[in-house]
Residue, then its C-alpha position, 0 to 999 in steps of 0.5 A: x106549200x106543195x111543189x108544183x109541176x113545171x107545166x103549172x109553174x109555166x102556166x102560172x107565169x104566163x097568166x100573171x105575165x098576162x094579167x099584169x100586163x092588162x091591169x098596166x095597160x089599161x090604167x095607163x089608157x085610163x089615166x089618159x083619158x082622164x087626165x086629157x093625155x092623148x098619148x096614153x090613149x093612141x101608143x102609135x100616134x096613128x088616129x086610133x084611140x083605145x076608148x075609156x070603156x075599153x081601158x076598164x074593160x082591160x083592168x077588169x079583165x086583167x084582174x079577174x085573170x090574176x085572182x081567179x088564178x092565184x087567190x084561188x083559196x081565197x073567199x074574198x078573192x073569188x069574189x072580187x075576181x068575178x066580180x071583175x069578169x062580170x064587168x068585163x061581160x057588162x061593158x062588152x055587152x051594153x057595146x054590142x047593144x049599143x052597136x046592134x040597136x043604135x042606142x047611146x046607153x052613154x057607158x062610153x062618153x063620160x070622158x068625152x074627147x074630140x080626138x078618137x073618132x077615126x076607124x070606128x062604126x060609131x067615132x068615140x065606141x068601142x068597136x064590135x071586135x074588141x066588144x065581143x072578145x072582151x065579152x067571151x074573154x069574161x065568160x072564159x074566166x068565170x067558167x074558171x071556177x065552175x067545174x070541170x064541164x065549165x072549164x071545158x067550155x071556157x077553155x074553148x072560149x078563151x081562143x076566141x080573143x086571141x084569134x079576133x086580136x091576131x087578125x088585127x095585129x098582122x094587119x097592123x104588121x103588114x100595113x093592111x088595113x082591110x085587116x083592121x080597118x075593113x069597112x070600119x068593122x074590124x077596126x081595133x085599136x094597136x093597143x086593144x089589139x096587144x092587150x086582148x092578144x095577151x089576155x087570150x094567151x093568158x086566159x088559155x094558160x089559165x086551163x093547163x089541163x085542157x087545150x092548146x095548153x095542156x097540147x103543149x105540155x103533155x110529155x107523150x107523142x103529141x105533145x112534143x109534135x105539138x111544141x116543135x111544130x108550134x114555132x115553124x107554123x106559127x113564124x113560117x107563114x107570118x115571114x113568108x107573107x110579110x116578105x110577100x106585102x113587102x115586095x108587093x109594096x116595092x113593086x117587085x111583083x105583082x099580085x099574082x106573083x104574090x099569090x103563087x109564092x104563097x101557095x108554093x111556100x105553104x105547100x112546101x111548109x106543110x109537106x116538109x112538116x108532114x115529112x118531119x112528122x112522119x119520121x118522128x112518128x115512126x121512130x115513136x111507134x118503134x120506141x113504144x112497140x119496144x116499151x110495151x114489149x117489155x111490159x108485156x114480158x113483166x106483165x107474162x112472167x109474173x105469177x100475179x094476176x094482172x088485169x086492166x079494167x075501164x071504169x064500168x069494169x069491162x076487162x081490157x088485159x088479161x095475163x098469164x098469172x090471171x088465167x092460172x089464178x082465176x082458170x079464165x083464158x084471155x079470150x075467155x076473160x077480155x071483153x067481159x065484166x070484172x064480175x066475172x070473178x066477183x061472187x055474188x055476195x061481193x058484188x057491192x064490194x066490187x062497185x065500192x072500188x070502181x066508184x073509188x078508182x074514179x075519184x082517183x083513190x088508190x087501194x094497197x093490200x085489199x084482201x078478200x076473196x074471188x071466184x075460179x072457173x070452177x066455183x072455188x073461192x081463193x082469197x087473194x090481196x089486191x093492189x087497184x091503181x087507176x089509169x090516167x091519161x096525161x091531163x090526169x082523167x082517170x081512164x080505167x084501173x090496173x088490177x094486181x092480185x096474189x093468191x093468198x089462200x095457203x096463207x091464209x090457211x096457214x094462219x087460220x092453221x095457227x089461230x086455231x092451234x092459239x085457241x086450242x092451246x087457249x082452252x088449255x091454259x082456260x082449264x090449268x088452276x094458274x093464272x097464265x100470260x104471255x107478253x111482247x119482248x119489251x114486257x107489254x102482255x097481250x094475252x091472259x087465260x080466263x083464270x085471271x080475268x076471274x081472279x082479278x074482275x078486270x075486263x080483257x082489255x083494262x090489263x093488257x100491256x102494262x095495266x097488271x101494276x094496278x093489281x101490286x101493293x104499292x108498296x112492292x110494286x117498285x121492287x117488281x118492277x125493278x126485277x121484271x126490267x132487269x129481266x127484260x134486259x138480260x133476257x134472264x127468267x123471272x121468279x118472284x112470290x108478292x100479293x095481287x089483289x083480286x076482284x074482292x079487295x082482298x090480297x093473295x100470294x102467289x109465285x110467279x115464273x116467266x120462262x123467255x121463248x127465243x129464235x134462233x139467233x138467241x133473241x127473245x120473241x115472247x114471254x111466258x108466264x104462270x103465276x101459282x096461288x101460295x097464300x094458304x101456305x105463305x100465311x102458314x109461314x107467317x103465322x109460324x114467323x109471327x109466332x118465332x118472332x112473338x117468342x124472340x120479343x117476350x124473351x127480349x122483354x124478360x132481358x130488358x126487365x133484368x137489365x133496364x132499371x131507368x123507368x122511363x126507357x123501361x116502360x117506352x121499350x115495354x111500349x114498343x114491345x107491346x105495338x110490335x107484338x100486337x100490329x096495334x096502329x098505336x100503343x099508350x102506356x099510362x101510370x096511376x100516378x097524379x100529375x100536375x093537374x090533379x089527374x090519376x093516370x098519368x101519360x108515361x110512354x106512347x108508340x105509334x103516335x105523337x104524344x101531343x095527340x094525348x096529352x090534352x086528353x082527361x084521364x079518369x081514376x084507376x077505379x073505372x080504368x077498363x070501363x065501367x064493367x071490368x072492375x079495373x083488374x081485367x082487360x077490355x078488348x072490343x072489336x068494333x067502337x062503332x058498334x058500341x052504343x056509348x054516349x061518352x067513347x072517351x070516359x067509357x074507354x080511355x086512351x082513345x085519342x079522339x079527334x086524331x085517329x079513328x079507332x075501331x079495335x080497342x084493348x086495354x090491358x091493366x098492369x099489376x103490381x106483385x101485390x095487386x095494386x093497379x100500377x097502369x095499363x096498356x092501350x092499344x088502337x086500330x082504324x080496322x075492327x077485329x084486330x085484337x083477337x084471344x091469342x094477341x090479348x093473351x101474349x099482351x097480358x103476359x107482357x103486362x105481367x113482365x112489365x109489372x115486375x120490371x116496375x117494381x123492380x124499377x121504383x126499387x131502383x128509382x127510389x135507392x136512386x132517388x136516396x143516393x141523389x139526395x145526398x149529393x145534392x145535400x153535398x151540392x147544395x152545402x158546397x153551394x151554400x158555402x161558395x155563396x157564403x164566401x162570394x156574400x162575403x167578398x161582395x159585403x168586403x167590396x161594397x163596404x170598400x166601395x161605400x167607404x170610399x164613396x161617402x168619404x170622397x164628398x165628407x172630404x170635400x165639404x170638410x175641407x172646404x168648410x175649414x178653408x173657409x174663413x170668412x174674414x180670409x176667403x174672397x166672395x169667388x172663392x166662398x162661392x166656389x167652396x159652397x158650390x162644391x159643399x152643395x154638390x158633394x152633400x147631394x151626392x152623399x144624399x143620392x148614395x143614401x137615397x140608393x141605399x134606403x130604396x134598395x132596402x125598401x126593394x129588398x123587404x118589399x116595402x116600396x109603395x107607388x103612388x100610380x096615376x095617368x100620365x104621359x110618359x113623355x112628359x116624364x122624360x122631360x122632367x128628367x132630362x131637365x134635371x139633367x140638362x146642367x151636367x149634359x151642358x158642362x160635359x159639353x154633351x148634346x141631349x136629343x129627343x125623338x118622340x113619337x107618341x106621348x105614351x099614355x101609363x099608368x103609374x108612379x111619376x116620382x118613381x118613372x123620373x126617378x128611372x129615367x133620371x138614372x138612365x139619363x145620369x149613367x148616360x152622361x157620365x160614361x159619355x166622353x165630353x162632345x158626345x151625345x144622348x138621345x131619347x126615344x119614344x113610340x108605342x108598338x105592341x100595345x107597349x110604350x118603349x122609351x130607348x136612352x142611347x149614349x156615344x159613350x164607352x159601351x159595355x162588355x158583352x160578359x157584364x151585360x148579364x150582370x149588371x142590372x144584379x145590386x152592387x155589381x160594376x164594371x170596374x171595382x178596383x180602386x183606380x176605377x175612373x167612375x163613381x157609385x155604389x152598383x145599385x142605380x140599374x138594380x133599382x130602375x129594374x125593380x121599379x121598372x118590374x113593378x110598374x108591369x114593364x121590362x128593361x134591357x141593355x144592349x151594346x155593340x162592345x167597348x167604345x160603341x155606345x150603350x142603349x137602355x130600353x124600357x117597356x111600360x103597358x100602355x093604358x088604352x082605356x084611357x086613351x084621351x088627352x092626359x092633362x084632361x083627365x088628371x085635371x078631372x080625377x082626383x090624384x088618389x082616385x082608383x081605377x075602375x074595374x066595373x064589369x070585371x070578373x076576378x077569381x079569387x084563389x086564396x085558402x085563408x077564409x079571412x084573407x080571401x074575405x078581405x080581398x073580396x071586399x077590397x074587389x067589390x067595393x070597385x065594382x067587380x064581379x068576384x068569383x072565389x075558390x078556397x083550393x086550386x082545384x076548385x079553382x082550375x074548375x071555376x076557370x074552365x066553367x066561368x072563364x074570368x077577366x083576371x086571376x088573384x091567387x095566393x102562392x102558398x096553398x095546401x095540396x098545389x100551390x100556387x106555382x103549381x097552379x098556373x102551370x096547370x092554367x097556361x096548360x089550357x088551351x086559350x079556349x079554355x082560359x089558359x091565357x087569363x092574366x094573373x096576379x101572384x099574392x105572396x109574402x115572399x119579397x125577394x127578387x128571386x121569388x117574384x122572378x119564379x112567380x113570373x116564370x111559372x106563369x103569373x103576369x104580376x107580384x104584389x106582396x103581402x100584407x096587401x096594399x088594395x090601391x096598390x092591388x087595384x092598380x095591378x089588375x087594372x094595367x094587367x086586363x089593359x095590358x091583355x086586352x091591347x095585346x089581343x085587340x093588335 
């Protein structure tokens, strides 16, 4: 909020003082009257009451003081307040109405009282005084707000009140009644009386620049009059003549007496103010003839043009510099119009300004130019202030001007020399700037603007960097600030781009200009076109640095032998040598699919951009009309009509990259086979001209004979490793042999050991046992003990047969649905007896009833293993916990004991055949080392994985089986085993199975075993035919033998997981093999297939394969 003036805070302490006191004033009257209270309405208790009206009157007025003063920004508060002056207006109006007609129009008798009547024309009215005071006072408030005429007039108004209340007021302080109370006409009440006497003050204050108010605070002459007499005119007269009444009302005096003194007193006020005010006035004459004496003498002695002006532009002053600016005397010039000097074709110039000068403006450093006596035309800066008397009316304009003709010609001397020395820069083949110190550039010749295309103001200051590489930009600017700061020159050569798109070199110099004081003012710049010469360089530096490659190449192809590392530097060689965006080097050679050209080296590129890609055969290499032993360079694709690009022109990465320049170059060997070829790429057309295929060719040339010379090698290599790895492998084989041996020596031990420890017992106990001898607890005891040792030896003996079934590939299941919940508890019931002696707690957690398919014999079997190795490493008081849930299309049943844990070295090994932890002879726990190896064969061959897990020794071990969930058979299972026959099959209807198997009967067979199901067969007798019959017919499940002609079966699911999904690549498998060791069902795992079935082949057994597998995918998509 700005400051204000003290005048205008003084004022607006005084409307508020005034409008605050109203507003009070005339509430406590209101509420007076309408609460029966006389004293509120009669404050002296003289029989004269302010009326209701009146107190409304007072409130009105008061608050229209205060908001069209103080909330003058403020809509709602104009409103309001005029609203409150216009009922101040009604309420004094409809009065005199009243008064003037003899109407009771009844504004004034809605709170009627019988008190009030005394010194009024009409008892129980507001009197004609009060009326018209509060009426004028209305009109002076409203006139607040309606411009400067109207506050002119309200300001003369708002006297009115004031003198009507202050006749009222000394009356009521000389007890004359004549003064308030004449003939009942000028009756006021005392309080009506102050209230209209503040609102007066307070209505004067509200217009500071004008009146009493403004008289009061002005700091010229009259204003400090005005306040130092204000005090003595005003208490003066009022003490002389209230000492007067007084006396006269003691009979000091008469009325005569009364007369004289106040006739002396008033002369003698007045001839002593006139005295005052005289010797004031002159000692202000002196002081202001003293200060426009000084005035004068500045106005004289200054060389500018001074003149003073009214508003209509008549010349008032006229000073020395204006007679020797302009030629005009002062008696010449005073008197006439500002057009004096004006030309004529200005003369609109000149009425703009004075129209501005009476708004107020002020105008600094206005140049243009006037006219001299003698017609010449001066150009001149002019300063225009108005002139403003002290309420702030603008009275005229003081003029400053200054001749500026010389400078003026001066700078038109030195934009006249700029354009000369423009035209000059225009005709020099540089591109020419110049720039501020901090290295903005302002200024450009007209070679630039046509080299570039920008327009003048696009690279002005720092907009040239759009024109740099981006890529040397950074190092340009980084030089150009190091300049800037040393103030050093600046030389450097780097391409621009011109209004083609196309880059030029060109050598730039920047020369600093400095003042005196060392300081740099300006830069200059030339920048010269080197690129005819700088490609030359290029050409000369392509051409070394072509020679140092093909020598580093000849190097690499006498001293590299590794192929590898040979063909991925040849591959680099080649990609620097001929600027190609890629460089892919491919061997006639097949690959695991079967393809002839096989990737070896890529430069430029992921080789993940190729690998997926088909690769035809050497044949058709370099396309369909070079006969494969010529290059292939074409210089735009798209403008090839080629319905194929990727068959036509192979090594092209589609999708990847676009590729426009293609070559092709093929690699020889000394005999003339085509071992391979180069393939190169550009996103840009004609990169690859005669000179780039010709160097190409001779690096393909070295390259043939660095592969000779390299399959020389790798085959001695290859020869020499053979024969370690036959030394290896005989070291190897010999090492298994005596570790076989130490194993059979120990198992042997062991197996002796543990059928000897229950023969002992039962042979003991059955020579102990004398019938006629031994009491019924003792016989009882004794057979007990044969009963448990016996089935002891019948599980040792259990375990060995189904290893060996295991081993030969022999163990056949009898699958069915079942809940594998249900399978556990059969378990666990079995083990109940030894868990209750050893004092072990057996805890289920079941969160599902996992429905499988499979062997329940055999899945008891395992669980029964789990369970009983739980118990026996538990210590007495432990605990055995089983749980089960499904997840990930899965069932995974967790036994988890408290019992001794399990090393971390012999969890690796101890699902391996007669492994144990403790194979010494004071071990403290029995068997043979092959429980786990068969819960993990039976495990595998239900589709379903096992794992061990501890936290170390004393912590506990945990057991977790995985098992395919069956979910097309999700239903309740006891149903569905009471409504199929235990032997039923699995139904495949709808299932398309490629067989890929090369024996004619084999393959018959099994598709007989398929249809008979209902399935769909698709045969194929070789891999190939199948890996084509997969990506055309896209199959449910894949049955493929492993011993095939060409690729075998390994081999070919390598090259199926290799297809995207898309393509098949994730189809289950089957592995059919008459290879039954473990190892060999772990390989066909491990290149890919999801199942092992051996042969001679069981179909039931087959059958159930497929169908846990296709379940087991299907789950596993459908989560």
């Amino acid at each position: 909020m700005p400051s204000l003036s003290a005048p205008t805070r003084v004022s607006q302490g005084v409307v508020c003082l005034a409008g605050g006191y109203a507003l009070a004033s005339g509430s406590v009257t209101l509420t007076g009257w309408l609460f029966d209270i006389k004293r509120l309405a009669d404050w002296w208790g003289d029989g004269i009451w302010m009326q209701f009206n009146t107190a409304l009157a007072a409130m009105a007025s008061g608050l229209a003081l205060l908001l069209l003063t103080q909330l003058t920004g403020s809509a709602w508060g104009r409103r309001v307040g005029q609203a409150a002056a216009a009922l101040t207006i009604l309420i004094g109006v409809l009065t005199l109405v009243e008064h003037a007609t003899g109407l009771n129009i009844g504004i004034d008798t809605h709170l009627d009282r019988s008190w009030g009547q005394r010194a009024t024309v009409s008892p129980g009215r507001m009197g004609p005084p009060a009326c018209i005071s509060f009426t004028l006072l209305g009109v002076s408030l409203l006139l607040l707000v309606r411009g400067r005429r109207g506050r002119r007039i309200g300001s003369i108004m708002a006297v009115a009140p004031l003198l009507i209340s202050s006749l009222s007021l000394i009356g009521y302080w000389f007890g004359a009644d004549q003064l308030f109370g004449m003939a009942k006409v000028t009756a006021i009440a005392r309080q009506t009386s102050t209230i209209l006497a503040v609102l007066g003050v307070g209505a004067i204050a509200a217009y500071p620049e004008r009146g009493a108010f403004c008289a009061l605070s002005r700091d010229d002459i009259g204003g400090q009059l005005f306040r130092r007499l204000l005090a003595p005119v005003l208490v003066v007269p009022l003490i002389i003549g209230w000492l007067l009444v007084r006396g006269h009302n003691l009979g000091y005096y008469d009325q005569g007496f009364n007369a004289a003194v106040l006739v002396l007193g008033g002369v003698a006020l007045f001839v002593g103010l006139l005295w005052w005010t005289a010797k004031n006035l002159g000692q202000y004459a002196v002081e202001a003839q003293r200060a426009q004496n000084y005035l004068a003498a500045i106005v004289e002695s200054s060389h500018d043009s001074i003149i003073s002006k009214t508003l209509d532009g008549t010349i008032v002053s006229w000073n020395a510099g204006a007679e020797q600016l302009f030629g005009y005397t002062e008696v010449e010039a005073v008197g006439r119009s500002i057009e004096l000097i004006v030309p004529p074709e200005r003369r609109d110039e000149e009425r703009d300004i004075l129209e501005r000068l009476q708004r107020g403006e002020r105008i600094q450093n206005y140049e243009t130019r006037r006219r001299r006596k003698d017609g010449e035309q001066v150009y001149v800066s002019m300063s225009i202030a108005p002139v403003k008397s002290a309420s702030g009316e603008v009275l005229g304009a003081s003029n400053i001007a200054r001749d500026i003709t010389e400078r003026r010609r001066a700078d038109e001397a030195v934009r006249r020399r700029e354009a000369d020395l423009r035209a000059l820069a225009d005709t020099m083949p540089q591109l020419a700037f110049m720039g501020h110190p901090d290295g903005g550039i302002f200024w450009y010749n007209q070679q630039w603007y046509e080299y570039t295309g920008l327009a003048q103001g696009e690279s002005e200051g720092w907009g040239w960097q759009k024109l740099h590489d981006p890529d040397i930009l950074p190092t340009v600017l980084a030089r150009w600030q190091q300049c800037l700061a040393s103030g050093a020159r600046f030389e450097m050569e780097f391409p621009l781009r011109g209004a083609d798109g196309e880059y030029r070199w060109f050598l730039t110099r920047v020369h600093p200009l400095r003042d005196d004081a060392g300081h740099v003012v300006r830069w200059f710049g030339a920048m010269t076109d080197i690129d005819r010469s700088k490609r030359v360089e290029q050409r000369l530096r392509e051409q070394t640095e072509t020679l140092e490659l093909l020598n580093e190449t000849a190097k690499a192809v006498g001293s590299v032998l590794g192929l590898g590392e040979l063909l991925q530097f040849i591959t680099d060689i080649a990609r620097r040598l001929s600027g190609a965006k890629y460089v892919a080097f491919y061997c006639n050679t097949a690959d695991e699919a079967g393809d002839e050209l096989t990737l070896r080296a890529v430069s430029g590129a992921l080789r993940e951009a190729f690998d997926p890609l088909a690769t035809p055969s050497a044949l058709t290499l370099f396309g369909p009309d070079a006969g494969g032993d010529r290059s292939v360079c074409v210089d735009d694709l798209q403008q090839v009509a080629s319905s194929d690009p990727q068959s036509d022109f192979p090594g092209l990465p589609l999708g990847r990259f676009t590729v426009r320049s293609y070559l092709a170059v093929p690699v020889a060997s000394r005999s003339g086979e085509i071992v391979g070829g180069l393939f190169f790429g550009h996103p840009e057309p004609n990169r690859f001209g005669p000179q780039i295929e010709q160097v190409i060719a001779g690096v393909a040339s070295q390259a043939s004979v660095a592969i000779d010379n390299s399959r020389l090698y790798e085959n001695l290599k290859q020869a020499a490793d053979e024969r370690l790895m036959l030394l290896e492998a005989e070291r190897a084989a010999r090492s298994e042999a005596e570790r076989v041996s130490v194993m059979k020596d120990e198992f042997l031990a062991t197996l002796s050991h543990e059928l000897r420890t229950p023969l002992n017992a039962i042979l003991g106990w059955a020579q102990i046992l004398d019938p006629d001898e031994s009491d019924r607890e003792e016989l009882a005891e004794g057979l007990e003990t044969i009963q448990r040792n016996a089935r002891t030896q019948t599980q040792l003996i259990e375990d060995l047969l189904d290893m060996s079934r295991i081993i030969s590939g022999k163990v056949r299941l009898e699958p069915k649905l079942l809940t594998t919940a249900e399978v556990i508890r059969q378990a666990t019931e079995s083990v109940r007896h030894s868990a209750e002696a050893k004092g072990i707690k057996l805890v289920h957690n079941f969160d599902a009833e996992g429905p499988v398919w499979g062997d329940p014999t055999r899945l008891q079997q395992v669980f029964w293993n789990l369970l009983s190795n739980a118990i026996k490493f538990t210590p007495a008081g432990g605990s055995v916990t089983t749980t089960l849930s499904e997840r990930g299309g899965q069932v995974e049943v967790s036994v988890t004991d408290s019992g001794i844990g399990v090393k971390p070295e012999f969890l690796r090994v101890m699902f391996d055949r007669f492994r144990q932890a403790d194979a010494t002879t004071t071990r403290a726990y029995g068997g043979l080392g092959l429980g786990l190896s068969i819960v993990k064969n039976l495990v595998e061959l239900h589709g379903g994985t096992i794992e061990a897990s501890s936290e170390g020794e004393g912590r506990g071990a945990t057991f977790t089986v995985r098992l395919p969930v069956n979910e097309s058979e999700r239903h309740d299972p006891r149903q569905s085993q009471g409504a199929a026959p235990e032997e039923a099959d699995p139904g495949m209807a709808g299932l398309r199975v490629l067989i890929v198997e090369d024996e004619v009967d084999s393959r018959a067979m099994l598709k007989r075993v398929l249809k008979q199901s209902d399935a769909e067969v698709i045969e194929a007798g070789s891999a190939d035919e199948g890996l084509r019959l997969l990506k055309s017919t896209r199959p449910d499940v894949i049955v493929s033998d492993i011993g095939m002609p060409g690729v075998d079966g390994y081999d070919f699911i390598r090259s199926v997981r290799k297809l995207p999904v898309s393509a098949g690549g994730q189809t289950p498998a089957v592995a059919l093999t008459a290879l039954t060791r473990s190892e060999d069902r772990t390989k066909a795992l491990m290149a890919g297939f999801g199942a092992h079935v051996a042969k001679p082949v069981d179909p039931k057994r087959l059958l159930n394969t497929i169908h846990g597998l296709v379940a087991t995918a299907r789950s596993s998509e459908a989560s």
